[in-house]
C-alpha positions in Angstrom: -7.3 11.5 -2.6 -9.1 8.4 -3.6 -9.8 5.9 -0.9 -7.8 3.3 -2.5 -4.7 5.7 -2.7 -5.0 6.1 1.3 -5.4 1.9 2.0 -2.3 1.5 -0.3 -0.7 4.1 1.5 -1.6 2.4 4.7 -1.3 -1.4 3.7 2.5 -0.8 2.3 3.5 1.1 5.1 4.8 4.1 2.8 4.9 6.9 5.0 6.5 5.0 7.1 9.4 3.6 5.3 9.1 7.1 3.4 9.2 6.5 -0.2 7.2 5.2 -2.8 7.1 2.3 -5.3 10.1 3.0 -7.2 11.8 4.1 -3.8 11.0 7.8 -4.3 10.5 10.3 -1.2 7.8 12.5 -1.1 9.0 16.2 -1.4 7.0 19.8 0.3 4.1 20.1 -1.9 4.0 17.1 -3.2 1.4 14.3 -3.1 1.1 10.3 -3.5 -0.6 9.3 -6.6 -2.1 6.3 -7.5 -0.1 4.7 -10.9 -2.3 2.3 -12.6 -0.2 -0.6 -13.1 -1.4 -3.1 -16.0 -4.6 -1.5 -17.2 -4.2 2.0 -17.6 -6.0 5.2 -16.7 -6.3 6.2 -20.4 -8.2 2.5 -21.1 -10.6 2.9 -18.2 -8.2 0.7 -15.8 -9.8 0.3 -12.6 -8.6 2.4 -9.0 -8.2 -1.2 -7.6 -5.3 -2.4 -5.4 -3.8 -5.2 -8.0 -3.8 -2.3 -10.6 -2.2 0.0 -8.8 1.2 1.6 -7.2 1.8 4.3 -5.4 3.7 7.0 -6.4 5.1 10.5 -5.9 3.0 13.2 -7.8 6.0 15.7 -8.3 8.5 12.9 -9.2 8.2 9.5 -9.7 5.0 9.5 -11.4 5.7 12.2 -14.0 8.9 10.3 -14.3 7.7 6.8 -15.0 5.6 8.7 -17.8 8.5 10.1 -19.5 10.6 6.6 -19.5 7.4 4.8 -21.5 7.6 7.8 -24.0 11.5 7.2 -24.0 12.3 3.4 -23.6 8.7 1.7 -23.1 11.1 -1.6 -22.6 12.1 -0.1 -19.4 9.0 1.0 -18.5 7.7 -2.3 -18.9 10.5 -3.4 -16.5 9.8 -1.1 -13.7 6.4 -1.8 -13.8 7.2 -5.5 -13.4 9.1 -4.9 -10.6 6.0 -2.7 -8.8 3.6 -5.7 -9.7 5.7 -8.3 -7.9 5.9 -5.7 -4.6 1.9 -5.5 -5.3 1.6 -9.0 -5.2 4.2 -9.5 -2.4 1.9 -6.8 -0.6 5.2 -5.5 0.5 7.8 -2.9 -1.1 11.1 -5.0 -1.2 14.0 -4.0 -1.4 15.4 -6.4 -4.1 12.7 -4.9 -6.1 13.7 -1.6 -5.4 17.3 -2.1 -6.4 16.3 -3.3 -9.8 14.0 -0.2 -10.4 17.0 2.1 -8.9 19.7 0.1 -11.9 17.0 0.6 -14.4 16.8 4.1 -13.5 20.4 4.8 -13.7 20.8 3.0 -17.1 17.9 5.3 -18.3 19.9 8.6 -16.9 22.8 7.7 -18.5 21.5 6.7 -21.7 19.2 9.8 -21.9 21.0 12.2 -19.9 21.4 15.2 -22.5 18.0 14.4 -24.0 15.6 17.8 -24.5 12.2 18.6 -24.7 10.6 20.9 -27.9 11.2 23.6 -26.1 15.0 23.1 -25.4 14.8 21.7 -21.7 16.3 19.3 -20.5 14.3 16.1 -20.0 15.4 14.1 -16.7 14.6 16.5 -14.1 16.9 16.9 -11.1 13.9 15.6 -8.7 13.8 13.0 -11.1 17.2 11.6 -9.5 16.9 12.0 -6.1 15.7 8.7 -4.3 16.7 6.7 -1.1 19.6 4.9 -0.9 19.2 1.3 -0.6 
């Protein structure tokens, strides 16, 4: 894990609160991520804090992915929502609320959507988060 991953982890208090950025627990096996936030990975975006979010490596993350292949709109939504809580240095709740309705108006829009191979796209992981 990088060292930045483990200062965000600290600094936001997420294994505390226990969940993530977009208000995601972590599961057995599972580890926290570091989501690059407004440069990306794939364009050489730095492991800095005001880049990045934290996220769960089994769900969240993977998840986010799929929703800027699906509805990039969105995506660009939620990741609104996690630079504000970077820049509040804080995970609030109001943000997490609006990530949650986002999320649910992307489940129902894309419930019955499949892969190439025939699967079934939104993941049951992909819907589990805390209550808020």
């Amino acid at each position: 894990m990088k060292e930045i991953t483990k200062l965000m982890i600290n600094e936001f208090k997420i294994k505390q609160l226990g969940y993530d950025f977009m208000g995601y627990c972590l599961q057995k096996n599972d580890i926290y991520n570091f989501h690059h936030l407004i440069i990306p990975n794939r364009n050489n975006g730095p492991y800095e804090r005001w880049n990045g979010a934290i996220l769960c490596g089994k769900s969240s993350h993977p998840y986010l992915h799929l929703i800027e292949a699906k509805d990039y709109d969105m995506f660009c939504y939620i990741t609104s929502e996690m630079i504000d809580m970077n820049i509040k240095g804080y995970l609030d709740i109001e943000n997490l609320r609006q990530i949650h309705q986002v999320l649910q108006s992307f489940e129902r829009e894309h419930c019955s959507d499949r892969g190439k191979k025939g699967k079934i796209l939104i993941k049951e992981e992909f819907t589990k988060r805390v209550r808020l």
